[in-house]
mmCIF entry with sequence, helices, sheets and N, C-alpha, C, O atoms, coordinates in Angstrom:
data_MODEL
# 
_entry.id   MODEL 
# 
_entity.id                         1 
_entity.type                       polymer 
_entity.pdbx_number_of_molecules   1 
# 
_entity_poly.entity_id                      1 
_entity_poly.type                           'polypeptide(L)' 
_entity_poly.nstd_linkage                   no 
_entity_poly.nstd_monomer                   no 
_entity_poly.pdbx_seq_one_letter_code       
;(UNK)(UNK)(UNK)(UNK)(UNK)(UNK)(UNK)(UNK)(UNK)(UNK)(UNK)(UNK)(UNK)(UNK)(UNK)(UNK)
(UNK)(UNK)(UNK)(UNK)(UNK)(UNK)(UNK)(UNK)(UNK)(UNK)(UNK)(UNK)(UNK)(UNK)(UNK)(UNK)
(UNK)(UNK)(UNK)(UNK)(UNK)(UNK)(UNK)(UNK)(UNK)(UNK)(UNK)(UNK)(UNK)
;
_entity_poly.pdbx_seq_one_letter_code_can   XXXXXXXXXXXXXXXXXXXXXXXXXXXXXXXXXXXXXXXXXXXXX 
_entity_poly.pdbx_strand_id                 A 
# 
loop_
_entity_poly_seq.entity_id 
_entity_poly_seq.num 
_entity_poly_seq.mon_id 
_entity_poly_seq.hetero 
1 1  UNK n 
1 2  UNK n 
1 3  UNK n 
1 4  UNK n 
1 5  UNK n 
1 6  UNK n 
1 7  UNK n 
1 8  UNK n 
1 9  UNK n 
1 10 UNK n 
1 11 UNK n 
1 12 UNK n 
1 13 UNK n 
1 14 UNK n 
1 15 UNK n 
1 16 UNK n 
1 17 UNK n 
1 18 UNK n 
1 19 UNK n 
1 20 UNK n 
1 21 UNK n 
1 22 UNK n 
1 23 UNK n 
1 24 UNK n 
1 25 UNK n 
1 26 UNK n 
1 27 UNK n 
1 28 UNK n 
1 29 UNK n 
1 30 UNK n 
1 31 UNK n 
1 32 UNK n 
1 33 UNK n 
1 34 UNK n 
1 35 UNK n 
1 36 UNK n 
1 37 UNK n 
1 38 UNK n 
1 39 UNK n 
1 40 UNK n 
1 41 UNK n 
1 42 UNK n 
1 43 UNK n 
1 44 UNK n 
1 45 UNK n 
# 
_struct_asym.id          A 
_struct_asym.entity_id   1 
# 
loop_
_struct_conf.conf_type_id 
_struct_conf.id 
_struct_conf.pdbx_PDB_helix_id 
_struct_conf.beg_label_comp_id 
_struct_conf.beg_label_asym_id 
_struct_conf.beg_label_seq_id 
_struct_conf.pdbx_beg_PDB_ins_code 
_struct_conf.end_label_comp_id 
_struct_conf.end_label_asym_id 
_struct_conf.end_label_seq_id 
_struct_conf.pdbx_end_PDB_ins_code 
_struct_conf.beg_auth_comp_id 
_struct_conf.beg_auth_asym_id 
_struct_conf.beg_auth_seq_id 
_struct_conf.end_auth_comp_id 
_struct_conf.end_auth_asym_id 
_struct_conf.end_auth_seq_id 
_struct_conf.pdbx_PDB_helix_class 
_struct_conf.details 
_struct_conf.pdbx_PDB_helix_length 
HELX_P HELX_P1 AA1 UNK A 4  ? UNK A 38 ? UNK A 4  UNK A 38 1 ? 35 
HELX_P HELX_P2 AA2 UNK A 41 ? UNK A 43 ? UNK A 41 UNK A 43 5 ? 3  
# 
_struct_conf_type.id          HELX_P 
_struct_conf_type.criteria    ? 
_struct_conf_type.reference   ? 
# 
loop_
_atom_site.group_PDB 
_atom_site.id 
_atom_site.type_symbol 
_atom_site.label_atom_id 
_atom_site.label_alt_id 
_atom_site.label_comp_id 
_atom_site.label_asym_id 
_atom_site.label_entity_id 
_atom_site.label_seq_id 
_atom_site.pdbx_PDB_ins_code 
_atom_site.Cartn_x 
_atom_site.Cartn_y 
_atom_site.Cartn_z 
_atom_site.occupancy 
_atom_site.B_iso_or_equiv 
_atom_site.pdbx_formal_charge 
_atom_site.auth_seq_id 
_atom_site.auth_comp_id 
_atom_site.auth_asym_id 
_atom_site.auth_atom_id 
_atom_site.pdbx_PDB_model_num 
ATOM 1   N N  . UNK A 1 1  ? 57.870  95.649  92.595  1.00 0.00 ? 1  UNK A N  1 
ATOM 2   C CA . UNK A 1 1  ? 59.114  96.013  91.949  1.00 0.00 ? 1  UNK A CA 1 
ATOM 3   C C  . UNK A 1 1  ? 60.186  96.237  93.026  1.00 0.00 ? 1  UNK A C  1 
ATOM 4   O O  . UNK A 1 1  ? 59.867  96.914  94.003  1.00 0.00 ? 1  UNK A O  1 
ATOM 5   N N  . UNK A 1 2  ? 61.433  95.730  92.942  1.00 0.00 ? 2  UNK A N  1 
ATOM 6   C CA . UNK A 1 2  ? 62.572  95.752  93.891  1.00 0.00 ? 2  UNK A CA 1 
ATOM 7   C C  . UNK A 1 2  ? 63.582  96.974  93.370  1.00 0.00 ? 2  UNK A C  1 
ATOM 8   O O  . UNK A 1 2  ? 64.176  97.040  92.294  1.00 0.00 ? 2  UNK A O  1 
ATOM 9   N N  . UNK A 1 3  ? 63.585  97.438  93.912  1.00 0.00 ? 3  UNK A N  1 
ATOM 10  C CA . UNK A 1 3  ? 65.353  98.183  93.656  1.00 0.00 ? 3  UNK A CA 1 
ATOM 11  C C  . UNK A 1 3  ? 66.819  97.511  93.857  1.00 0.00 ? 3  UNK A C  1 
ATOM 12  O O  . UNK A 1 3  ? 67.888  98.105  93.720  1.00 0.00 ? 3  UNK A O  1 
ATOM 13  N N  . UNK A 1 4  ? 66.671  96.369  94.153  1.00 0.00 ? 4  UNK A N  1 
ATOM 14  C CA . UNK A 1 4  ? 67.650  96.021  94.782  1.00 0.00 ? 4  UNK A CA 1 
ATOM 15  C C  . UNK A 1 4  ? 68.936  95.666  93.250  1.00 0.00 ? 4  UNK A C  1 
ATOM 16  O O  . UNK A 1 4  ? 70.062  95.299  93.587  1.00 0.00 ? 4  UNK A O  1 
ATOM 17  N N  . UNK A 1 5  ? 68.709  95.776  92.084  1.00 0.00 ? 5  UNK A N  1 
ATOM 18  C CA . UNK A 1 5  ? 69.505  95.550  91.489  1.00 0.00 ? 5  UNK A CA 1 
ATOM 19  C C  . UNK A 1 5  ? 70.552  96.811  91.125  1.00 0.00 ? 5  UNK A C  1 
ATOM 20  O O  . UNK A 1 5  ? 71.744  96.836  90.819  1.00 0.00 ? 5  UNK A O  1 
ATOM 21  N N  . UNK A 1 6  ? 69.618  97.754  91.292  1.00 0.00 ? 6  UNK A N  1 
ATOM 22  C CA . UNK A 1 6  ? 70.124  99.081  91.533  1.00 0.00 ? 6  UNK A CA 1 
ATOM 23  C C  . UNK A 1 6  ? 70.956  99.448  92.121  1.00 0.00 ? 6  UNK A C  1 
ATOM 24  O O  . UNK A 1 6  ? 71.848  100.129 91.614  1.00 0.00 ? 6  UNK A O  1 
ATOM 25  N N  . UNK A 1 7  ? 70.922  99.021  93.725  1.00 0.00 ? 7  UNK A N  1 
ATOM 26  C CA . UNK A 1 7  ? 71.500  99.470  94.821  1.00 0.00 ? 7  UNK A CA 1 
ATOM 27  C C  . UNK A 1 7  ? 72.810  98.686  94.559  1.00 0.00 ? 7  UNK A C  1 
ATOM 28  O O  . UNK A 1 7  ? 73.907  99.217  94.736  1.00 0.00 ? 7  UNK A O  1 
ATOM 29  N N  . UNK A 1 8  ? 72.641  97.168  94.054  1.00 0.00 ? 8  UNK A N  1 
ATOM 30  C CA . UNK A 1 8  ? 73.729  96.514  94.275  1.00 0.00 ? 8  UNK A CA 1 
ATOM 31  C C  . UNK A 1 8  ? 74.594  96.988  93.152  1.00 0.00 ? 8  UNK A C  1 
ATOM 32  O O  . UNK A 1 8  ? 75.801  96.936  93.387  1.00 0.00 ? 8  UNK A O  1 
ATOM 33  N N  . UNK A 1 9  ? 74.216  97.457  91.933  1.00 0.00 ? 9  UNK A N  1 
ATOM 34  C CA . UNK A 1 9  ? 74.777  98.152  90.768  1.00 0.00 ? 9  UNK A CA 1 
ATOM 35  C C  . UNK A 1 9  ? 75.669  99.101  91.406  1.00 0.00 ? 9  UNK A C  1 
ATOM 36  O O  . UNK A 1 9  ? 76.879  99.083  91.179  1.00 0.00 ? 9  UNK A O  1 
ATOM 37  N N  . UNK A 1 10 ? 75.068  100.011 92.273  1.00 0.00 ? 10 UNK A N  1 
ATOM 38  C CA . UNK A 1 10 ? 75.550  101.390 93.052  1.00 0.00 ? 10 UNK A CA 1 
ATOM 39  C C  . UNK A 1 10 ? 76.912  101.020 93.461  1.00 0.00 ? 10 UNK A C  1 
ATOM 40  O O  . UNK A 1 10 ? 78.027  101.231 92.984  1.00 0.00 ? 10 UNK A O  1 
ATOM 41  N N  . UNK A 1 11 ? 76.295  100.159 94.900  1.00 0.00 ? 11 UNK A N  1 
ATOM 42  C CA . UNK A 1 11 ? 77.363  99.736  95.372  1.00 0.00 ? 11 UNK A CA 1 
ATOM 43  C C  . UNK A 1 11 ? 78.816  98.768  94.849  1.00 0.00 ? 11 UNK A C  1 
ATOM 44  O O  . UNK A 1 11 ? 79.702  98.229  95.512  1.00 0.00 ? 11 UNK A O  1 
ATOM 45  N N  . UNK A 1 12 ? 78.649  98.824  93.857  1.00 0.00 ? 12 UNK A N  1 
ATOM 46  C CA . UNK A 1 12 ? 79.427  97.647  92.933  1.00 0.00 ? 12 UNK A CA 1 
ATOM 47  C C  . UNK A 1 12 ? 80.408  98.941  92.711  1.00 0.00 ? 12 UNK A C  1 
ATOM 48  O O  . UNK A 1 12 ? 81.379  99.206  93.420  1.00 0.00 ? 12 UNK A O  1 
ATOM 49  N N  . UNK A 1 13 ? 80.013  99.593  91.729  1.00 0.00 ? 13 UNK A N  1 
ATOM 50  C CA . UNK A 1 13 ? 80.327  100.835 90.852  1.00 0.00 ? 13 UNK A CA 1 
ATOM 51  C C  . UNK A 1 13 ? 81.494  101.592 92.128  1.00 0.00 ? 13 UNK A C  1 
ATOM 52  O O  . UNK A 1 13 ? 82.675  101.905 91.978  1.00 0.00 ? 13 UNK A O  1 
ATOM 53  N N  . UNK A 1 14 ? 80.577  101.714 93.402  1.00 0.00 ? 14 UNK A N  1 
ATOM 54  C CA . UNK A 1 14 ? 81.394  102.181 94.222  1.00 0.00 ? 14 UNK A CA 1 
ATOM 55  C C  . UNK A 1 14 ? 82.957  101.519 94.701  1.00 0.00 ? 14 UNK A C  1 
ATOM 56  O O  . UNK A 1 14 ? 84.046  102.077 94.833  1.00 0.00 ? 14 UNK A O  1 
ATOM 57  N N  . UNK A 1 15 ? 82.570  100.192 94.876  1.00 0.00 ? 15 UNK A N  1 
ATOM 58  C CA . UNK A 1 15 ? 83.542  99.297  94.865  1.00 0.00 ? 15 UNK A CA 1 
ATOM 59  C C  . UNK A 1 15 ? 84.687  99.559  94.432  1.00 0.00 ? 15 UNK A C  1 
ATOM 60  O O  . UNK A 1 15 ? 85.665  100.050 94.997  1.00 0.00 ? 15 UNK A O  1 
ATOM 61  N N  . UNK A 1 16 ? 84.523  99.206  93.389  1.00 0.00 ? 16 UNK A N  1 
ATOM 62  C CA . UNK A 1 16 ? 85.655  99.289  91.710  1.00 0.00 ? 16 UNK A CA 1 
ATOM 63  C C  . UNK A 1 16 ? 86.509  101.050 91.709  1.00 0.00 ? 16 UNK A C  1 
ATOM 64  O O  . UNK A 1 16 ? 87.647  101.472 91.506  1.00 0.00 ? 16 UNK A O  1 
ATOM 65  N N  . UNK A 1 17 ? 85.487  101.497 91.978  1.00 0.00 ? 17 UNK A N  1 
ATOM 66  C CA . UNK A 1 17 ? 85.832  102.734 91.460  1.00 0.00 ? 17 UNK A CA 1 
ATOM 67  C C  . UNK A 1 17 ? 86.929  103.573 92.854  1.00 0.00 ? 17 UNK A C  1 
ATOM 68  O O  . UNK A 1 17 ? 87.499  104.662 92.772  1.00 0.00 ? 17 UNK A O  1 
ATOM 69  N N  . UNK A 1 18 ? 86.919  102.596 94.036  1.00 0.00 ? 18 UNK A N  1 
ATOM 70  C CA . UNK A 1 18 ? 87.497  102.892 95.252  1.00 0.00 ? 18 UNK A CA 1 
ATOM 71  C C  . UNK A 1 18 ? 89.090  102.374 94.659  1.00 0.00 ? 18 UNK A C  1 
ATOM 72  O O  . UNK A 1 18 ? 90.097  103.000 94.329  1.00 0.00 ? 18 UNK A O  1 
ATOM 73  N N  . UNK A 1 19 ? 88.718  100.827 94.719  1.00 0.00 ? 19 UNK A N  1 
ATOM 74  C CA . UNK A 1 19 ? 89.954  99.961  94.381  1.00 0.00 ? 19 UNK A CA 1 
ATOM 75  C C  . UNK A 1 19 ? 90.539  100.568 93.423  1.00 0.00 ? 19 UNK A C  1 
ATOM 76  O O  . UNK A 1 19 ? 91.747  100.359 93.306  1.00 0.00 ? 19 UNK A O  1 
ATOM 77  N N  . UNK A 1 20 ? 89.972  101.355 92.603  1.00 0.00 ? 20 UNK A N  1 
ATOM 78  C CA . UNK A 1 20 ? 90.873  101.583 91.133  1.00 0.00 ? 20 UNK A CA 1 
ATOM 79  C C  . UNK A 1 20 ? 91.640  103.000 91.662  1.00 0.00 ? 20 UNK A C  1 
ATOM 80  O O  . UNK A 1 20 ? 92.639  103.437 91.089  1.00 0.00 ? 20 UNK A O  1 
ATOM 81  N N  . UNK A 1 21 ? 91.065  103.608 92.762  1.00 0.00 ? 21 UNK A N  1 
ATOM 82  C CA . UNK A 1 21 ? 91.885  105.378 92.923  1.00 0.00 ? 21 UNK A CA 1 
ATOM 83  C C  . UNK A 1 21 ? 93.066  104.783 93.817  1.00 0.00 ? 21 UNK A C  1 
ATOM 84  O O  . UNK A 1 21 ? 94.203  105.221 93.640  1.00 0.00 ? 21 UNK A O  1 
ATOM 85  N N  . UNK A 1 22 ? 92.789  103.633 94.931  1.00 0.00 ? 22 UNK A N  1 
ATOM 86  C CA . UNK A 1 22 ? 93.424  103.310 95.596  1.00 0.00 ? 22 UNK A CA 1 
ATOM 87  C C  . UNK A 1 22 ? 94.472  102.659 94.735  1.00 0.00 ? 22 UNK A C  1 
ATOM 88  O O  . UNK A 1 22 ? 95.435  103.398 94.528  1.00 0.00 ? 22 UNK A O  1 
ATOM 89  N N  . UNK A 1 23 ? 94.544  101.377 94.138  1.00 0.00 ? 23 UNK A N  1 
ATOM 90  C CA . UNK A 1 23 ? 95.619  101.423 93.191  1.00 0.00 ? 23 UNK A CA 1 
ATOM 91  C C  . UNK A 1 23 ? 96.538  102.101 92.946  1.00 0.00 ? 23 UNK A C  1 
ATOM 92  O O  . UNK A 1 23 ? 97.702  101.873 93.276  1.00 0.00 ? 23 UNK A O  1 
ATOM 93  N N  . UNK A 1 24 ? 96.029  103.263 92.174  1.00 0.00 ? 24 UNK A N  1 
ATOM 94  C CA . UNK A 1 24 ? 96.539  104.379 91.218  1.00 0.00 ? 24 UNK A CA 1 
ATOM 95  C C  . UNK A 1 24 ? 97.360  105.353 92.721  1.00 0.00 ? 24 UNK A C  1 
ATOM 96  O O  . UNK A 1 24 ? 98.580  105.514 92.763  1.00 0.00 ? 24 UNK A O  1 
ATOM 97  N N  . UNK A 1 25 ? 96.793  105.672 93.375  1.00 0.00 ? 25 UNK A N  1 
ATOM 98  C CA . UNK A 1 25 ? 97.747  106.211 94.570  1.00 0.00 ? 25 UNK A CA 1 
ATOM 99  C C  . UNK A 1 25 ? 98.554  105.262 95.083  1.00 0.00 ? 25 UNK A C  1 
ATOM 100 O O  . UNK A 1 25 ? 99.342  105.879 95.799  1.00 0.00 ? 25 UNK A O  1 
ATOM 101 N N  . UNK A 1 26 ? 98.776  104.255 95.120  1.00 0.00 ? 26 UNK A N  1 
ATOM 102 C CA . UNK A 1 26 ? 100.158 103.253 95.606  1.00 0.00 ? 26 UNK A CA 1 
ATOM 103 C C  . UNK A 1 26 ? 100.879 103.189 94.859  1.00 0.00 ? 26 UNK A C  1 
ATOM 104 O O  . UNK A 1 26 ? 102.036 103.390 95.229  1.00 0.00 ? 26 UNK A O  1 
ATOM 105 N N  . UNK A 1 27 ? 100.651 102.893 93.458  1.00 0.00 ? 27 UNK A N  1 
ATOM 106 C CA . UNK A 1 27 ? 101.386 103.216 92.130  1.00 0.00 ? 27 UNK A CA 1 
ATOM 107 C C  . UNK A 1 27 ? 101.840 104.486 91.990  1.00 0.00 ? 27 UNK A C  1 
ATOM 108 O O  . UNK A 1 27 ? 102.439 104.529 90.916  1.00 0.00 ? 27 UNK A O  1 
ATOM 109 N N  . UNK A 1 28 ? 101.858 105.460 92.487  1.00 0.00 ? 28 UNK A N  1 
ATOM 110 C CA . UNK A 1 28 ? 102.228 106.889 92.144  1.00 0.00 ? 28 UNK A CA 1 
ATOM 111 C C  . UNK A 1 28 ? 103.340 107.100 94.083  1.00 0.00 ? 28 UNK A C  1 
ATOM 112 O O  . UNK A 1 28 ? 104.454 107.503 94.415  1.00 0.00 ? 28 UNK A O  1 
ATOM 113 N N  . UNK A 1 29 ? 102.229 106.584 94.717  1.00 0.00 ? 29 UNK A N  1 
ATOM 114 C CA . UNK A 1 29 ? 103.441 106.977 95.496  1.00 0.00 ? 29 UNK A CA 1 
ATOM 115 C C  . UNK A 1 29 ? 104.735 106.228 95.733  1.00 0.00 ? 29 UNK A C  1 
ATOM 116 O O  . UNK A 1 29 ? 105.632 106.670 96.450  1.00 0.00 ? 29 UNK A O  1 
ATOM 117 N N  . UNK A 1 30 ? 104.788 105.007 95.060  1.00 0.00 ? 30 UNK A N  1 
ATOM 118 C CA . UNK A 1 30 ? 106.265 103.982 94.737  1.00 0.00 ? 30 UNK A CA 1 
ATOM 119 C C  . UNK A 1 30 ? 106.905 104.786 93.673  1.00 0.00 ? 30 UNK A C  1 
ATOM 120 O O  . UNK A 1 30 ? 108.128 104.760 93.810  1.00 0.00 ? 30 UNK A O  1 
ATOM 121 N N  . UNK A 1 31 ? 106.476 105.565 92.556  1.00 0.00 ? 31 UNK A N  1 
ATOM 122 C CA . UNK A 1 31 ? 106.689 106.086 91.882  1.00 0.00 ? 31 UNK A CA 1 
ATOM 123 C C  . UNK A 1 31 ? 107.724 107.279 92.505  1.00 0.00 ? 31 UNK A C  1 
ATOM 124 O O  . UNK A 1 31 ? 108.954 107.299 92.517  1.00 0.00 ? 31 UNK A O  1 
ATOM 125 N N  . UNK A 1 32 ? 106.651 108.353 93.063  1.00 0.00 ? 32 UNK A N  1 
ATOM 126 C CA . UNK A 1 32 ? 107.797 109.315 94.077  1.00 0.00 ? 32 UNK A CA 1 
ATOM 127 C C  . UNK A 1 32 ? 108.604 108.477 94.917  1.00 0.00 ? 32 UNK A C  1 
ATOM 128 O O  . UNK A 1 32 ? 109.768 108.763 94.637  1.00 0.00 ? 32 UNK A O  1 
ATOM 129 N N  . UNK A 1 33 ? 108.588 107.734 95.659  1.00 0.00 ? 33 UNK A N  1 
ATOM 130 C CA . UNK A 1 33 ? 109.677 107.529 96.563  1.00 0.00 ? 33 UNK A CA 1 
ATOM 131 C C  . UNK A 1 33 ? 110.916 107.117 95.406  1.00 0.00 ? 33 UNK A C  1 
ATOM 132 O O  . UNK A 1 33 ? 112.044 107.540 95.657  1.00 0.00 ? 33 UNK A O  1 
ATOM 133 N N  . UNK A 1 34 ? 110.738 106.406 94.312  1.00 0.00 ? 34 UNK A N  1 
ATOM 134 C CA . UNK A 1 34 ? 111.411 105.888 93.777  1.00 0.00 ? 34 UNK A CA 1 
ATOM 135 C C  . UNK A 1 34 ? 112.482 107.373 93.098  1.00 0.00 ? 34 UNK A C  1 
ATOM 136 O O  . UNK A 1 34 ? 113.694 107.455 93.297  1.00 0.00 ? 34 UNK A O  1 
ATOM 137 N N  . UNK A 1 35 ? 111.741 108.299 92.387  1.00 0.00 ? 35 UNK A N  1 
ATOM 138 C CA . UNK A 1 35 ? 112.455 109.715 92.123  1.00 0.00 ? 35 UNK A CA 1 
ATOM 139 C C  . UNK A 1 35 ? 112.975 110.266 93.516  1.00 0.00 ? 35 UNK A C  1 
ATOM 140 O O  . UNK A 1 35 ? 114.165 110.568 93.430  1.00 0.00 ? 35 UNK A O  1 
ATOM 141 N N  . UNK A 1 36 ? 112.570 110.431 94.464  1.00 0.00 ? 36 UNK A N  1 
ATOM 142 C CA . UNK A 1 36 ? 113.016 111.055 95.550  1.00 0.00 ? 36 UNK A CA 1 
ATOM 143 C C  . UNK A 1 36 ? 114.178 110.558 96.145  1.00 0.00 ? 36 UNK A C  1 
ATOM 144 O O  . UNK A 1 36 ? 115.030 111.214 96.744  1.00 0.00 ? 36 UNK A O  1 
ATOM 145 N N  . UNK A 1 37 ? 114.146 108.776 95.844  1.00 0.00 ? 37 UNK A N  1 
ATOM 146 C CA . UNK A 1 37 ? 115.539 108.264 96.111  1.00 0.00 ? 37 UNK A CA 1 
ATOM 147 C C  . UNK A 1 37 ? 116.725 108.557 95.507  1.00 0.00 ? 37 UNK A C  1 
ATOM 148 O O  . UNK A 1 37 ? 117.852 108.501 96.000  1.00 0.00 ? 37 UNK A O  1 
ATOM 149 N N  . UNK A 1 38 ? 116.281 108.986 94.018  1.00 0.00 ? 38 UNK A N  1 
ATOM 150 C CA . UNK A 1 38 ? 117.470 109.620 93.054  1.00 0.00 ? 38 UNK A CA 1 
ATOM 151 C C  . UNK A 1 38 ? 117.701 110.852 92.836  1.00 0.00 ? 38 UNK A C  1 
ATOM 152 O O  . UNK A 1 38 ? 118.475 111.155 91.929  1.00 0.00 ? 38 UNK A O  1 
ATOM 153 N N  . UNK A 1 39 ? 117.108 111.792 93.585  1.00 0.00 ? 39 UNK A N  1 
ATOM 154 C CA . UNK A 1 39 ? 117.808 113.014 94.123  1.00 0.00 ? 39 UNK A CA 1 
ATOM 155 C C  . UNK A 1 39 ? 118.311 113.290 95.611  1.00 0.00 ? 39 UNK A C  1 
ATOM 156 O O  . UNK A 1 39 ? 119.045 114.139 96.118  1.00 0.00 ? 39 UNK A O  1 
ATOM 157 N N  . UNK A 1 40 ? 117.868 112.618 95.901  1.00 0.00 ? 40 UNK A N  1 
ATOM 158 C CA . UNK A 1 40 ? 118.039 112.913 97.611  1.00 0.00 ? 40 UNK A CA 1 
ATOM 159 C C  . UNK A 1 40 ? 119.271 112.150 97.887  1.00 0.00 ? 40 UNK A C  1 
ATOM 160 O O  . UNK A 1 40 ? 119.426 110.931 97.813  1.00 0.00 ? 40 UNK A O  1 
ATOM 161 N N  . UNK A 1 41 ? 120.101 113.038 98.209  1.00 0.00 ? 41 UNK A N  1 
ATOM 162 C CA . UNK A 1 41 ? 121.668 112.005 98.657  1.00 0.00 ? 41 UNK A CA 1 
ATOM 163 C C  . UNK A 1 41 ? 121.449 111.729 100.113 1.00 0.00 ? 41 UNK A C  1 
ATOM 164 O O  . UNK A 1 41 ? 122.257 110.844 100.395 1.00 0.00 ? 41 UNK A O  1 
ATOM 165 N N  . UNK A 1 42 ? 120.692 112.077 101.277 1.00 0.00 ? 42 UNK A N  1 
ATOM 166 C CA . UNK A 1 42 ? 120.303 111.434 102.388 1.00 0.00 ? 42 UNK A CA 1 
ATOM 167 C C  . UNK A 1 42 ? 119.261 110.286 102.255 1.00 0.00 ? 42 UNK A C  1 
ATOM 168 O O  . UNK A 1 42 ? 118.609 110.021 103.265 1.00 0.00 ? 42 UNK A O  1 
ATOM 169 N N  . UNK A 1 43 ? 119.052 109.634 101.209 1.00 0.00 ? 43 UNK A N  1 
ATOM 170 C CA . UNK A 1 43 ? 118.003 108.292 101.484 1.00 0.00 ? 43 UNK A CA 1 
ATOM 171 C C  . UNK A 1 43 ? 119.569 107.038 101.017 1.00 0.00 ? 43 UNK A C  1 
ATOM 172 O O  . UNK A 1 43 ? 119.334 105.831 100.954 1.00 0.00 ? 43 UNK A O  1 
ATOM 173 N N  . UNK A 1 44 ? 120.809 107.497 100.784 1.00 0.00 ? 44 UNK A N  1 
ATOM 174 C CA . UNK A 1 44 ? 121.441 106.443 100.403 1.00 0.00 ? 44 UNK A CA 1 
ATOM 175 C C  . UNK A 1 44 ? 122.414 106.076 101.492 1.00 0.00 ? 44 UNK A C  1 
ATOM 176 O O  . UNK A 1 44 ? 123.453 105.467 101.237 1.00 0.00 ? 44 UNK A O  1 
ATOM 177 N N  . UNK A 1 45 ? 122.031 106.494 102.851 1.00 0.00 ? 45 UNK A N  1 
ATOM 178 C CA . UNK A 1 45 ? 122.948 106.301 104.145 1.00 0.00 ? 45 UNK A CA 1 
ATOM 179 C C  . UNK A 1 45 ? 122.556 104.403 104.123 1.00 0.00 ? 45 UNK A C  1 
ATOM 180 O O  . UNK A 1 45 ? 123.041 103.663 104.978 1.00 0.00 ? 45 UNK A O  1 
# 
């Protein structure tokens, strides 16, 4: 009996689940810069 479908399951899961936080933090921080540009009267020099 192998484990190996397991492991690669694991590591898959891990994968996805990296790419998807990473995403979601680039998306949020374009998000703030984007509000921070519209209060901040020093980002419009």
């Amino acid at each position: 009996m192998t484990h190996l479908p397991y492991i690669l399951a694991a590591y898959g899961i891990a994968v996805v689940v990296s790419a998807g936080f990473s995403v979601d933090a680039w998306r949020r921080m374009g998000r703030a810069r984007r509000r921070l540009a519209a209060i901040d009267p020093r980002g419009r020099r």
